[in-house]
N, C-alpha and C positions, 0 to 999 in steps of 0.2 A: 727187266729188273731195275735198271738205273732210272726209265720214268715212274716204275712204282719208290724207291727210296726218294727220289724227286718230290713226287707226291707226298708222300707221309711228310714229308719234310718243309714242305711248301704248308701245309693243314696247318703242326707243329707252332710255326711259328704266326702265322696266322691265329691261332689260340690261343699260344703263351708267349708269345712277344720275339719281336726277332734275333734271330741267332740258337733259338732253343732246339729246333730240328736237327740242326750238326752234332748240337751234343748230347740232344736225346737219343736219336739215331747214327751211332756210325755205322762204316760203309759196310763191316763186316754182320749185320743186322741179317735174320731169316725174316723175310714176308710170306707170309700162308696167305692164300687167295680160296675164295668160298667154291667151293666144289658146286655150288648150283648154277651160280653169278658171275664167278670167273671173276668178281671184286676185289680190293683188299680186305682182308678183315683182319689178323694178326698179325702183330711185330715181336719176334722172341731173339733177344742176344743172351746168346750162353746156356740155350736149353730154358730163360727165364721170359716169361711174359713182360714185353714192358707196354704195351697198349693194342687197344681192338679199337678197329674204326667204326665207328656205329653206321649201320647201312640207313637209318634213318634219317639221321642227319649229316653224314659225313664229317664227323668231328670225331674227335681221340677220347677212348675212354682209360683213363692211366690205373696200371698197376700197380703195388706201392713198391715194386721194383725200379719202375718207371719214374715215378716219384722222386724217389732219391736221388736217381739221374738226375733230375732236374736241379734239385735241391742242392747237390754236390756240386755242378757244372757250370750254374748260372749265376750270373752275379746279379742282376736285375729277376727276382721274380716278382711278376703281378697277381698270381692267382696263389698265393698262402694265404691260409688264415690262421693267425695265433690264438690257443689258448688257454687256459688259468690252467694251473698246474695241477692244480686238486683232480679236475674231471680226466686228465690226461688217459690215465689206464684204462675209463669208462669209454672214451672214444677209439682207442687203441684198440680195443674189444670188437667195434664196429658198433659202438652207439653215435646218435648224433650229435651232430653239435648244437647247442640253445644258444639262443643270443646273447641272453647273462653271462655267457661263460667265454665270449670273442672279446680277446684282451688288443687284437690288432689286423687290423685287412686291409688289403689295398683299396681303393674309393673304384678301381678300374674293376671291381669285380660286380658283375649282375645277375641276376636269376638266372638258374639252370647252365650256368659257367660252370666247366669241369673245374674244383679247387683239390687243394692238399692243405690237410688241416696239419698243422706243427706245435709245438710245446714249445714253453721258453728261449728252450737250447738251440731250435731249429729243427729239432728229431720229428721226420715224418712219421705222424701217428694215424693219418688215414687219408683215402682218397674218397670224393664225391660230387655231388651238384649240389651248389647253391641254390636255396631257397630265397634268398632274398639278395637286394645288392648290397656292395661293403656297407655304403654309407646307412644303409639300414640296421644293418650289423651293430655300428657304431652306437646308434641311436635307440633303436629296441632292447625291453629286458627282459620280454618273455617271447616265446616262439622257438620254431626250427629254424636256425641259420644255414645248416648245412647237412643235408640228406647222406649221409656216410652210404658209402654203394663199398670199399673190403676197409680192415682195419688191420692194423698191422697184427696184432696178435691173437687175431679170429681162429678160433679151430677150422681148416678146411674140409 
């Protein structure tokens, strides 16, 4: 158990910049392991999803539980992206994000990067993969920026 928390935690910041595994993951964290593979695949603190390790690529897919971990915990994050306030509740929903509508993102973010799309206040309004890098983001005014994979207030 302590080299699988090891692991997630070593991915973690690997992905989202160091220090974010300690406080995405504390110690008191449940890891479910794949009944076929014997792999990691879930991370659930508190009965709550906060990330599955994608067996594809061995990267973190975040929950918007997960998310706010982050968001709450960290004081450098590289993978948000802000934006306009109008669209907020459309991406809240689990629509995506359009490049017209990215008011702010780090330059450290690239295609197919797990992000957390956010509104003004900082309030995570959904998790997904990037379509393009920040610096595209900044620069494009039409297109997908960000592939929304849950929204905060999707019917599940």
């Amino acid at each position: 158990m302590a080299d699988a928390l090891r692991r997630i935690r070593s991915v973690a910041d690997y992905q989202f910049g160091k220090g974010v595994g300690v406080k995405l993951f504390p110690k008191k964290v449940e890891i479910l392991f794949s009944k076929r593979t014997g792999r990691i695949r879930y991370v659930y603190l508190g009965g709550e999803r906060l990330a599955t390790l994608r067996p594809t690529d061995g990267f973190l897919s975040l929950s918007i539980v997960g998310a706010k971990r982050i968001v709450e915990n960290v004081d450098s994050v590289e993978c948000l992206v802000m934006v306009q306030e109008d669209v907020a509740q459309f991406i809240a929903r689990g629509g995506d994000v359009f490049a017209k509508h990215v008011v702010e993102v780090c330059e450290a973010v690239f295609p197919r990067d797990e992000v957390i799309v956010v509104d003004g206040n900082g309030e995570v309004l959904a998790v997904g993969r990037a379509v393009l890098s920040g610096e595209e983001m900044k620069a494009f005014k039409h297109g997908v920026a960000v592939k929304v994979r849950h929204g905060r207030m999707e019917e599940s």
